[in-house]
Every structure is written in C-alpha cells, then in structure tokens.
N, C-alpha and C positions, 0 to 999 in steps of 0.2 A: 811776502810769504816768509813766513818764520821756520828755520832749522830746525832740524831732529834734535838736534842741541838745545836751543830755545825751548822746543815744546817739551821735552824729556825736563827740562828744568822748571817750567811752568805746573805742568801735573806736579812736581814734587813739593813743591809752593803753597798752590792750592789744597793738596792734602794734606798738608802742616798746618796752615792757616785756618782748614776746615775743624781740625781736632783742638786746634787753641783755640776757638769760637767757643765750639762744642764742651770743653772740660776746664778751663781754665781763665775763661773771662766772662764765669758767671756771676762776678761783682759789679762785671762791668757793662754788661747788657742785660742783667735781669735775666725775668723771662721768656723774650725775641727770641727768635729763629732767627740767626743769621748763615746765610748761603757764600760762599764763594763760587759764584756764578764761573764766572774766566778769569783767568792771569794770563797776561800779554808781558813778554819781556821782551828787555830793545838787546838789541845784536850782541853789545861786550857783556847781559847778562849782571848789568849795575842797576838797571832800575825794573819795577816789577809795577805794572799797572792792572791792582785788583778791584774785582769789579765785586760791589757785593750787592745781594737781597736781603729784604727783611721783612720778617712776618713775626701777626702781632706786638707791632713795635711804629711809635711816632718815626719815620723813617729820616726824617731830617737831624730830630736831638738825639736820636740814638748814633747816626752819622758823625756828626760833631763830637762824640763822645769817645768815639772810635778811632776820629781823626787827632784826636787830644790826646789819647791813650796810646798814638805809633811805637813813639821810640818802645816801649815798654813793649810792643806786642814783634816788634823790629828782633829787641832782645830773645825775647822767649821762641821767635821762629829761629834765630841764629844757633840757639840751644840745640835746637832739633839737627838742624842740617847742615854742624857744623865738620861733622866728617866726610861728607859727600857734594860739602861745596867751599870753595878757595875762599868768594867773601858772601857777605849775607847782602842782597841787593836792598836800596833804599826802595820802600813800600809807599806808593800813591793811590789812593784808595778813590772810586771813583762809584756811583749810586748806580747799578743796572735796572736803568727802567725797561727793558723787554716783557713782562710779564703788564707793567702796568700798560702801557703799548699793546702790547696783544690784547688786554681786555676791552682798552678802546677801541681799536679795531673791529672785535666781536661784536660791539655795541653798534657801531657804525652797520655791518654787514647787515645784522639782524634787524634794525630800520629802514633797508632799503626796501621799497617794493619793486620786487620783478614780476613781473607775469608768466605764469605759466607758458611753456611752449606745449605746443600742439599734439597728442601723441599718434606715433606712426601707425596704428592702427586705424585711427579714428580719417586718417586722411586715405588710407586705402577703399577705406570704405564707401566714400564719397565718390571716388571717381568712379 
C-alpha cells in the first residue's frame, strides 16, 4: 500500500505528464490521444512507473517513440516540479492494457449463452 506521500506525489506526476502529453509533445505523437492512466511510485520516491493509453495511435511505435524520447520528457517534467519536489524520479513507462482487457472481456460475456431463469411469477402460478 502506497503512502499519502507516494500518492500526493504520484497525482502530481501524472498531471504534469498528462499536460506534457497534451501541449508539448505534439511532434512527438502526432495526432494520439495519449492517457496517463496511473503512476505508481516506489517508497524513496526515485522511480515512477507510468502507465500509459493510447488512442488512435499504432500503440506499440508510438510506445517506442515515447520510450526513446524519456530523458527529454524526464527534463521537461523536472521543469515543472522542480520547486515542489527535492529530485525528479527516473520515468518507466509501461502500456496499460485495461481497456484493451476490458473489451475482451465484453466480448467474451456477450458470447456466452445463459438461459434464462424462470420468473417468480410464472412459478406462483403453477402451484
């Protein structure tokens, strides 16, 4: 379970990373939607494991693109946070598939056949 510490540093992460997505690394993704789904940080608050989404976007070469482009994205969050945090944690970027998971899922449910159960009326009636 991650500290108030942790999580108060993680929200601050994620919504830096979220607005450098968003305004300043549209060289570097195009037109993608990228998400910062979660940021997990480890206890001393040195590394930061972000999890990201992407829409309308090859999800793997945009990935790579992103992974290629750290330090640079490393710098430009340090920019942000660097008065409200001592150092800037190394950034591990990692693909959150939950949504792709969830569709599967969906797909799965909606091919099962159940049957109908019986309803309580129709068995009052009977006896």
């Amino acid at each position: 379970m991650e500290s108030k510490r942790q999580l108060k540093y993680s929200k601050l992460i994620q919504k830096e990373l979220g607005d450098i997505f968003q305004r300043e690394s549209r060289s570097l993704i195009g037109n993608a939607l990228v998400t910062v789904t979660r940021v997990q940080m480890s206890p001393d608050l040195s590394v930061a494991r972000v999890y990201l989404s992407f829409l309308n976007a090859n999800n793997q070469v945009l990935f790579e693109k992103i992974n290629a482009a750290k330090k640079a994205i490393r710098g430009g969050l340090g920019k942000r946070i660097g008065k409200s945090a001592r150092i800037t944690p190394e950034i591990a970027f990692f693909l959150d598939e939950s949504a792709a998971y969830a569709q599967h899922m969906d797909g799965v449910i909606s091919k099962l056949d159940i049957p109908e159960a019986p309803e309580e009326n129709e068995e009052e009636e009977e006896a």
